[in-house]
N, C-alpha and C positions, 0 to 999 in steps of 0.2 A: 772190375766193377767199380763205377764213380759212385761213392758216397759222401754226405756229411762228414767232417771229422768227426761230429760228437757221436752220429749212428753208428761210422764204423770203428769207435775206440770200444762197442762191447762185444764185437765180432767176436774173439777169442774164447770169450769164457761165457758165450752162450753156446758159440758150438759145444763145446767142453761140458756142459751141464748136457744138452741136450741128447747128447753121445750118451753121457751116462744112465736115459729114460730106457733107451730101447733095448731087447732083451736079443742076447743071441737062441733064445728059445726056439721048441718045435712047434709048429712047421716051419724048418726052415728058411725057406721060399719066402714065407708072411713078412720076416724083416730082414729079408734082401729085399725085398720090393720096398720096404720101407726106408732102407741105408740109400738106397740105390735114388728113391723119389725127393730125397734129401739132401742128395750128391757129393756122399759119402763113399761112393764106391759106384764101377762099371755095372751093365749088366752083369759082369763075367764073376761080379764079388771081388775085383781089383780095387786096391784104391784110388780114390778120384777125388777131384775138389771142383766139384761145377755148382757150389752152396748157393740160395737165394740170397737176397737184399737184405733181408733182415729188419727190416723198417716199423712191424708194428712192434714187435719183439726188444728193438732200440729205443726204440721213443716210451714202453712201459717203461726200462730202466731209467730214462733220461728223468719222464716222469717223476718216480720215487727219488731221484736226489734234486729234483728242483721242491718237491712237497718235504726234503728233509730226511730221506729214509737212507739206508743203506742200501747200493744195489745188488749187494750177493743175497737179499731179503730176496727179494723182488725175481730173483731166476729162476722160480717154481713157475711164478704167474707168466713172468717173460717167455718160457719154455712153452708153455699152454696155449698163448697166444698166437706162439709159431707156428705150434703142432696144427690149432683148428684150420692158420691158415690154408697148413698146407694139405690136412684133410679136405679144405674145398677147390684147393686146384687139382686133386687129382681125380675128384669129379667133377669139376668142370672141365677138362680135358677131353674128359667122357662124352661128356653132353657138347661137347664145340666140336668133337671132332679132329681135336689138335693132335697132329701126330708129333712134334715137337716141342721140349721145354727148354730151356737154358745150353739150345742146339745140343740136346740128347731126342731120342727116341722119348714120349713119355710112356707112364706106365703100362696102363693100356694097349698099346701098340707093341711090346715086349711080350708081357703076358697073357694079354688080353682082357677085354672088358670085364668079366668075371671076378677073376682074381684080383684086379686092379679095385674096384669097388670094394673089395676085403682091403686090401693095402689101405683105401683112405679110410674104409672103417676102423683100421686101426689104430691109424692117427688120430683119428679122434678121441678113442679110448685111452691111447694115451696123454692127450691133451687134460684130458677128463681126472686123469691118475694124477697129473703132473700139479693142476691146482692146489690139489688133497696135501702137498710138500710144503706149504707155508706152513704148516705145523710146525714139521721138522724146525725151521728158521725161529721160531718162537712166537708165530704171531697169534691171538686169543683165538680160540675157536672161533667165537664168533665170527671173529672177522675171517676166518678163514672159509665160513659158511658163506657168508658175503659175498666173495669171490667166486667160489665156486658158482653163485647165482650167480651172478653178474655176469661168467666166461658160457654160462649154458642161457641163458637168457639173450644175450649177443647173438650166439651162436644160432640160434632158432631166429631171433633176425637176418642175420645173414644169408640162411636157408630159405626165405620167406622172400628175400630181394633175387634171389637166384630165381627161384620160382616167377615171380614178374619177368624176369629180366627172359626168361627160356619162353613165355607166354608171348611176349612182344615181340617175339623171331617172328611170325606168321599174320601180324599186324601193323595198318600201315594209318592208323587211327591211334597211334600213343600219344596222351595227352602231356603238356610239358610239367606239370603237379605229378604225373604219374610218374615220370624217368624220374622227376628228382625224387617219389619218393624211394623209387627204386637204386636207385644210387646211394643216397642217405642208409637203405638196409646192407645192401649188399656188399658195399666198400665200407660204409659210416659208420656201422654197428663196432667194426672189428676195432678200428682206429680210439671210439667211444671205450672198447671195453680194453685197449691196452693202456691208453689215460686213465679210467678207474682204477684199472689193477696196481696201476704203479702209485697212484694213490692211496689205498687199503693199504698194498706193501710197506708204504713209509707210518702207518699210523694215523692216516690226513682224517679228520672228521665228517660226518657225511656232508655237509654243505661244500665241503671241498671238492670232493669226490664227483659229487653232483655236477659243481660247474667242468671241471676238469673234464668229466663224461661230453660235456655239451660242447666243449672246444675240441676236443678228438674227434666228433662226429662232423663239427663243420670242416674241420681242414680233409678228412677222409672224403667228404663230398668233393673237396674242392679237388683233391689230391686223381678223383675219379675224373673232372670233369676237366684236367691239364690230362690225363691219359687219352680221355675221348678225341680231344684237341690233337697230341702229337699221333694219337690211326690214323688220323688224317692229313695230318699238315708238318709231321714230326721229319724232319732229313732221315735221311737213311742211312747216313754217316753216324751219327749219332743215336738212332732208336735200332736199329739194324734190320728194319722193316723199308720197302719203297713207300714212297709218297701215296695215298691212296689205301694203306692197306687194310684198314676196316672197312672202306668201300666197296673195296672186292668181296671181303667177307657178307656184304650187304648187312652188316650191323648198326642196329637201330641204336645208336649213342646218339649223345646229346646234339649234333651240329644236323644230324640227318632229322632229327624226330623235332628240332626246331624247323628246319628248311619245309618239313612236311604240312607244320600248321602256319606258319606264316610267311613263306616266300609267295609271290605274284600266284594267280589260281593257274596259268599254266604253268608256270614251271612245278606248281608241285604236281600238277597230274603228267607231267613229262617224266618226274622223279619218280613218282609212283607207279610209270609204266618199268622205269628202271630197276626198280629195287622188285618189282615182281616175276624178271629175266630169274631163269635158272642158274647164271652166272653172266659174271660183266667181262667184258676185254675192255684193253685199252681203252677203244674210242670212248665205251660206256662210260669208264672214270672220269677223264675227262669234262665230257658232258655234267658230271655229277658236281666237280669240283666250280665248273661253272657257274653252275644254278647256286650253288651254296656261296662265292663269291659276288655272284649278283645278286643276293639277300645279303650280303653284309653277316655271311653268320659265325665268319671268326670272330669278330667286331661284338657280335651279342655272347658268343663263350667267354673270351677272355674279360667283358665286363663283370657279365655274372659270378665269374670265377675271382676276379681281385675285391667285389664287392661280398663277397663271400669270406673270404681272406681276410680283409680288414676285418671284419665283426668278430674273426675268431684271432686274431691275434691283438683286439682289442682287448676282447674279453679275458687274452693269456696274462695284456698286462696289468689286469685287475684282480688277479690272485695274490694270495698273499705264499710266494715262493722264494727259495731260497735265491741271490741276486745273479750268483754267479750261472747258476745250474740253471737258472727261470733265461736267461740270456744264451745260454747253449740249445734251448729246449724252442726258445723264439729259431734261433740261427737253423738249427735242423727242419723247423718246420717251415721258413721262406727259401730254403734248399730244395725242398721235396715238391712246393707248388710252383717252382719256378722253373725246374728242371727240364733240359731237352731231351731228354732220353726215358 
């Protein structure tokens, strides 16, 4: 797994806190499917190491020592941030259909729908528990009430972008205010509230926090709208998807849901014949990638996307953060909108 040096220097001792959330408790089953969606372990209960990125989870700690804090503060909230993630990938796997994750089976597909849905209810309850540990750490209640709003408040955004985003499968009238604000929830929210968190965790005051929040949520957009880009245009060497592969999926991301309101009036009602087939083959994609090249529509993502990017990495360098850690915290974040994979 290619990461940042700075993301993946807290690899270690977030696994290691996070290990220590989940319970070997009964029902058994409940946190096998949770070790297992975490890729801690096979289905079989073997050991295994198929772990995610870790990215919103990295950048709250990176956060708390660019605002000043210690980052063994800040592994409650970093923990939390994980957890919700990965409570909603393992229902959104549900909802996509995915029958694989990190080339495993995912949950769903083992246990089935049912019990997988308890599995990421789980996650979240312990996302929810894990906040509650900034006490332990010393930090005021207050602030630790703070957080705790702040990681359920995100999180009900993020639920709310999902919801759009599951709504716009069956429409081919997405307006382009509308994806991004759907992107802004569903990606934006999580990235917003690992910036807060690592700012609360270091002590930062709320105007800090505040802007901190605002620059987490533009690079999470931006961070969505470099995803949308490589479903589509990413190598296959490097994304481990072919060329095309959200087209197949007929996913309304940003290059399709621009090509649909402003490419030529035939090509989008050619598109719109396309994206309303049951499934595409080859020729379809093709065809697809065509129209979206003869709109010029990598040309308008990756604008929007660096025009995006500057304003949040402006706004990073107008905090007032620690020089070294605020220069690791730049570095991870023009790694992550820059990245081919």
């Amino acid at each position: 797994m290619r990461t940042a040096p700075p993301l993946a220097r807290y690899r270690r001792e977030l696994d290691e806190y996070l290990r220590s959330l989940v319970p070997d408790g009964s029902p058994q089953l409940l946190y096998q499917m949770v070790r297992y969606h975490l890729g801690w372990e096979d289905a079989e209960g073997r050991p295994d190491n198929a772990i995610g990125k870790g990215l919103r989870s990295s950048l709250c700690l990176l956060t708390c020592e660019a605002a000043g804090g210690d980052l063994r503060r800040a592994l409650p909230a970093a923990a939390a941030v994980e957890l919700v993630h990965n409570f909603s990938l393992v229902h959104d796997d549900i909802q996509d259909r995915d029958a694989e994750r990190h080339h495993r089976p995912t949950v769903w597909r083992v246990w089935g729908e049912a019990q997988a849905i308890n599995a990421g209810d789980a996650v979240l309850a312990l996302a929810r528990l894990a906040i509650l540990k900034l006490a332990d750490e010393g930090l005021p209640p207050q602030t630790v009430a703070s957080a705790a709003r702040v990681l359920d408040e995100r999180t009900l955004e993020m639920v709310e972008g999902q919801t759009l985003d599951v709504s716009f499968e069956d429409r081919l009238d997405v307006a382009l205010p509308d994806y991004i604000e759907m992107i802004e929830k569903k990606t934006g929210a999580l990235f917003d509230c690992a910036f807060r968190l690592g700012g609360l965790s270091a002590g930062a005051d709320g105007p800090l926090v505040e802007r901190l929040g605002r620059t987490g949520r533009t690079l999470g957009t931006v961070f969505q709208i470099r995803d949308d880009m490589l479903g589509i245009w990413g190598e296959e060497a490097d994304t481990g998807k072919p060329i095309g592969a959200d087209i197949r999926r007929r996913k309304k991301s940003l290059p399709i849901v621009y090509a649909l309101t402003e490419a030529r009036s035939g090509a989008r009602d050619e598109l719109r014949v396309l994206y309303g087939k049951a499934a595409l083959d080859d020729e379809d994609v093709g065809r697809v990638l065509r129209i979206l090249e003869d709109a010029g529509v990598q040309r308008y993502c990756a604008a929007i996307a660096a025009r995006k990017k500057n304003a949040a990495l402006r706004e990073l360098g107008q905090l007032e953060l620690k020089p070294r850690a605020a220069a690791e915290l730049r570095e991870a974040a023009e790694f992550l909108l820059e990245r081919e994979f």
